[in-house]
N, C-alpha and C positions, 0 to 999 in steps of 0.2 A: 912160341905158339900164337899168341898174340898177332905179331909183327904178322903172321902166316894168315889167321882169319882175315886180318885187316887188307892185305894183299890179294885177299879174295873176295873182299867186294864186302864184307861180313861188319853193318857198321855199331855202333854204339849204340842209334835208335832206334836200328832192326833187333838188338838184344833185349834192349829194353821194352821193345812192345813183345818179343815175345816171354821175358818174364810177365806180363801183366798179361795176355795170353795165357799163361798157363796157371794162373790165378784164377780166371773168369773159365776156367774149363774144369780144371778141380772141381770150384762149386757148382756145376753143371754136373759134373757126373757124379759126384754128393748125391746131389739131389735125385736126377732120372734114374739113375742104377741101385738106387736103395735098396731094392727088393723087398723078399719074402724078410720078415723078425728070423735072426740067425742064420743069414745069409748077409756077409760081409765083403765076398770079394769088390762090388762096386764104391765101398767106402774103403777098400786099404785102394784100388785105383786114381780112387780121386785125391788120396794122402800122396802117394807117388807122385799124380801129372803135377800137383803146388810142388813139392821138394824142386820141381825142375827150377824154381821162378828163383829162388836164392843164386844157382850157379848162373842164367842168364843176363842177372842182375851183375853177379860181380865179373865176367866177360866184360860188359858193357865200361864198368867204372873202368877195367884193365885197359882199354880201347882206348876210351876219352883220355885216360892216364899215360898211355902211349904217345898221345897227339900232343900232349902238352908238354914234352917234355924234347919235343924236336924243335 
């Protein structure tokens, strides 16, 4: 799967900015989507778009880790 992103142009420091992307969105939408007291769906969203930033994170090491080892 790897071998297959990286063949398609998909590099280690396009992953990496978009984990930290999805860090700096999270807390954006934390924040604007707060809303009304007991109304949560804007905070379980912004728990979601972060959860993204760990698998784009370990993509990227898989990539860098691919390139080093040719």
């Amino acid at each position: 799967m790897l071998r297959k992103l990286k063949a398609l142009g998909f590099s280690a420091n396009l992953s990496y900015a978009l984990g930290f992307i999805s860090v700096i969105a999270s807390i954006v939408i934390w924040i604007t989507q707060g809303g009304v007291e007991g109304e949560t769906s804007g905070e379980l969203l912004g728990i979601f778009v972060g959860l993204w930033a760990p698998t784009f994170m370990a993509l990227g090491n898989g990539i860098d880790n691919l390139s080093d080892t040719k």
